[in-house]
C-alpha positions as CSV (number, residue, x, y, z in Angstrom):
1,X,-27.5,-3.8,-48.8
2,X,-24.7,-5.1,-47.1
3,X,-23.4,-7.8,-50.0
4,X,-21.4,-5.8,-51.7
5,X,-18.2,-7.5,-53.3
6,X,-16.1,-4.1,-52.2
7,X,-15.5,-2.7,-49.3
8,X,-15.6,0.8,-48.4
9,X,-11.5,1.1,-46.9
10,X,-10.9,-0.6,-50.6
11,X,-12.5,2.0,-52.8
12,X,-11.3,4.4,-50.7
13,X,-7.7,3.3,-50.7
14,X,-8.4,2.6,-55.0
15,X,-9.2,6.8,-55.0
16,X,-6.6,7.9,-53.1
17,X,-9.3,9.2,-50.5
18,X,-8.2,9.2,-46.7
19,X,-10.3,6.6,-44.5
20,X,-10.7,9.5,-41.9
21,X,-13.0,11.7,-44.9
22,X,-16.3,10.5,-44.2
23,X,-17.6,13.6,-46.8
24,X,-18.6,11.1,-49.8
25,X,-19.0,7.7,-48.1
26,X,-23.0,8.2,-49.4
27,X,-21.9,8.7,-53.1
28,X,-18.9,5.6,-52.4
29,X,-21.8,3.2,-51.1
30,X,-24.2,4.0,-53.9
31,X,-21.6,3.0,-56.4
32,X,-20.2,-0.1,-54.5
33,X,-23.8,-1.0,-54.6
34,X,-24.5,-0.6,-58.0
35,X,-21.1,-2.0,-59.4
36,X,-21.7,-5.7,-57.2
37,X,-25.7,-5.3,-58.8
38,X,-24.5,-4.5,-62.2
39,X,-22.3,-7.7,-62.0
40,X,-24.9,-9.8,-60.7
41,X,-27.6,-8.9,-63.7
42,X,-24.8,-10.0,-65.8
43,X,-23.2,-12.5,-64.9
44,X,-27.2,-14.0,-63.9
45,X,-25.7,-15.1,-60.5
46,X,-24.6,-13.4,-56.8
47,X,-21.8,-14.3,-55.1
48,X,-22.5,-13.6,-52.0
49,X,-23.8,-16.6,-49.3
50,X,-27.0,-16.8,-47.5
51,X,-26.9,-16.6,-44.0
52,X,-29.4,-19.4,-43.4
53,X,-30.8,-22.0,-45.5
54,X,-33.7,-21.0,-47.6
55,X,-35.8,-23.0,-49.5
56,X,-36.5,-22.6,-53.3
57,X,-38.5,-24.8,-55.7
58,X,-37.4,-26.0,-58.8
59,X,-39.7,-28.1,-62.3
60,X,-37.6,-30.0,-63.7
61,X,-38.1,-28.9,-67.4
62,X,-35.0,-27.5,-69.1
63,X,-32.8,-28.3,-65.6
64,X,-32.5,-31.9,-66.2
65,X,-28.9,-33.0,-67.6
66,X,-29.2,-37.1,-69.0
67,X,-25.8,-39.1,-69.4
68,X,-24.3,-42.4,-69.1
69,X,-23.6,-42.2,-65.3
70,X,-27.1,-41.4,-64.1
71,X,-28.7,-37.6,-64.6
72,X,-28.1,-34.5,-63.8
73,X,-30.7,-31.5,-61.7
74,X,-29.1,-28.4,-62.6
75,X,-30.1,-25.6,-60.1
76,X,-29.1,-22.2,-58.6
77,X,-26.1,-21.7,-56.8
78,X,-25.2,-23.4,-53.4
79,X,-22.7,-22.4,-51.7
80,X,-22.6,-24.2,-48.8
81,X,-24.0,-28.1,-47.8
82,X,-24.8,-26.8,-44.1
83,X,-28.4,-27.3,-44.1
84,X,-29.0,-28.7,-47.6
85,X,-32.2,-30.7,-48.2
86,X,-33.4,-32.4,-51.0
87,X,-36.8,-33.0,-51.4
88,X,-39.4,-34.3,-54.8
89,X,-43.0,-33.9,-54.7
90,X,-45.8,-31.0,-55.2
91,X,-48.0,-29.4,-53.4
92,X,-48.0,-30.4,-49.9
93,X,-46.8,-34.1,-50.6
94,X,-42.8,-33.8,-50.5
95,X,-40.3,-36.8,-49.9
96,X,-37.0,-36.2,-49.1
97,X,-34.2,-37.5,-51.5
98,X,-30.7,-38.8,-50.5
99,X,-28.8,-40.6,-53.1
100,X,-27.4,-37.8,-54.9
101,X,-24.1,-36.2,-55.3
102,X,-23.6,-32.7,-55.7
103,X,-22.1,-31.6,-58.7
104,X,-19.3,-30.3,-60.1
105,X,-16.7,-33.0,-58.0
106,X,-15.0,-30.9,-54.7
107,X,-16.4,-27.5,-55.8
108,X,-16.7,-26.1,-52.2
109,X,-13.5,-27.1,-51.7
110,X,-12.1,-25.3,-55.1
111,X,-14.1,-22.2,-53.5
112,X,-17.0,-22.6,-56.1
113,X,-21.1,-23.3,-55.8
114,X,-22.5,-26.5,-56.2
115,X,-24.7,-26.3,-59.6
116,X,-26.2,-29.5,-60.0
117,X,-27.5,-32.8,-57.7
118,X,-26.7,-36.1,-59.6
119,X,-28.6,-39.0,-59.1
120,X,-25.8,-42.1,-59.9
121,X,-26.9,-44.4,-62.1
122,X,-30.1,-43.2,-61.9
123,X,-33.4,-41.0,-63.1
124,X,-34.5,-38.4,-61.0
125,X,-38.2,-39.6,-62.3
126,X,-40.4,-36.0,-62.7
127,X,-42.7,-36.2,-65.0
128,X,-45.3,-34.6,-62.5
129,X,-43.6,-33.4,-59.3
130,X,-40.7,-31.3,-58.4
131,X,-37.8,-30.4,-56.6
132,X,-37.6,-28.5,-53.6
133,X,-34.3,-27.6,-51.9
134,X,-33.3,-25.9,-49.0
135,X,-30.1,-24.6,-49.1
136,X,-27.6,-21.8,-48.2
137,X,-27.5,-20.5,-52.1
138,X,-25.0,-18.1,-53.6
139,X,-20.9,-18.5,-53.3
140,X,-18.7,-19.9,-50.7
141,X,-16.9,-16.5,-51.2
142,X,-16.4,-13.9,-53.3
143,X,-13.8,-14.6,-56.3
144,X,-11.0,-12.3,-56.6
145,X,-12.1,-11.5,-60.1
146,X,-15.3,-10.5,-58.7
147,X,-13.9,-7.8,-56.2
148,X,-11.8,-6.9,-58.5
149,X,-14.4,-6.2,-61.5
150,X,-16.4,-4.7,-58.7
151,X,-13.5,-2.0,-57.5
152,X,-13.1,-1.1,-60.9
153,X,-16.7,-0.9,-62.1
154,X,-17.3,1.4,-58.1
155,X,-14.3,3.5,-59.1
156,X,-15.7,4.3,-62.9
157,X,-19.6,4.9,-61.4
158,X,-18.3,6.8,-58.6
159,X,-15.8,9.5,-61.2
160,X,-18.9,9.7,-64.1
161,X,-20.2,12.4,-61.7
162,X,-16.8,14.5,-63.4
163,X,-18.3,13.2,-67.3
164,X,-22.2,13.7,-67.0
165,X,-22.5,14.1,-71.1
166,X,-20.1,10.5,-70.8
167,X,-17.2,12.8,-72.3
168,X,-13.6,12.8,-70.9
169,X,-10.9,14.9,-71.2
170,X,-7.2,15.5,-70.4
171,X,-4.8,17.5,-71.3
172,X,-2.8,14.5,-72.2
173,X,-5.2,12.5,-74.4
174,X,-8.0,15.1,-75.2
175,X,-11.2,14.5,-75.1
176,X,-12.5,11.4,-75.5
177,X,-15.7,9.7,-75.2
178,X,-16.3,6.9,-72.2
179,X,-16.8,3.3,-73.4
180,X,-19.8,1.8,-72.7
181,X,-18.4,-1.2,-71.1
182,X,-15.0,-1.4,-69.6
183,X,-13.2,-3.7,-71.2
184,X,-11.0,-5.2,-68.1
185,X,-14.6,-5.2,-66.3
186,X,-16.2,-7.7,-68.9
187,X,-12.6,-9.6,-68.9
188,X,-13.0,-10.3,-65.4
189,X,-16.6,-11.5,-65.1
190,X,-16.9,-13.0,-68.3
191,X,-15.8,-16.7,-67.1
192,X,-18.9,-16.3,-64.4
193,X,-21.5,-15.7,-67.0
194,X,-24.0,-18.3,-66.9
195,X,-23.9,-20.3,-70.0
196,X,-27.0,-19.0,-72.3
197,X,-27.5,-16.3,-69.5
């Protein structure tokens, strides 16, 4: 998969291994892989972009937000308005919506995904239908947090080969068992853990 949030020169360069050494770039890639994975399952979200619009459906049970100003659709990550549709409706009956605002106020330009589509002063009225967006989902880019949960997390996965039994030792320190979860990991991806996720 090519959505990884590290790049092979970065792990590299984080494990002191030359760029010319192409001997382990197999075992480098499975963990760059599995660290950006990891972080999606936790966090509940990817933070990489599509590279075209793609539509997804959503019912509006449990996504629906009501307040003073009108209510809220709260939906998976968009990360770009280049192609965004807005449609309500079922089955092969679909209207297309456009008095909305996306939701949170300049987050694309803050370098985060729209989340929600509010409908000002208004309902968005689905009792029986849904909503069906087309959109480029995921982040506008990667968060430094991200990469750098995901450099740590490749660097840890790509050493336990030296710690199979998840023991570690040095003559400084002794032996020691590995934590489960590394603390400065969680740290950094904590803040981009879907609420109730």
């Amino acid at each position: 998969m090519a959505n990884e949030y590290v790049t092979l020169a970065e792990l590299k360069a984080q494990l002191q291994i030359e760029p010319s050494d192409t001997s382990r770039d197999a075992d480098l890639n499975r963990a760059r892989t599995a660290a950006s994975r990891s972080i999606d399952r936790t966090t509940g979200r990817r933070f990489w972009l599509d590279p075209q619009p793609v539509r997804r459906t959503f019912t509006p049970g449990g996504r629906i937000v009501r307040g003073d100003d009108g209510e809220l659709f709260l939906l998976d990550d968009i990360g770009s308005e280049d192609g965004l549709v807005v449609e309500t409706g079922s089955g092969t009956s679909w209207s297309a919506v456009t008095e909305y605002e996306t939701s949170p106020d300049n987050a694309l330009a803050d370098g985060r995904p729209i989340t929600g589509l509010r409908r000002v002063l208004g309902t968005w009225g689905m009792a029986t239908s849904r909503l069906r967006v087309t959109a480029r989902f995921g982040w506008p880019v990667v968060p430094d947090d991200i990469n750098q949960a995901a450099l740590l997390q490749a660097t840890r996965l790509f050493k336990r080969k030296d710690s199979p039994e998840g023991i570690i030792g040095s003559a400084e320190w002794g032996v020691r068992n590995l934590s489960r979860r590394d603390p400065d990991v969680w740290a950094l991806i904590e803040p981009f853990i879907i609420p109730g996720f």
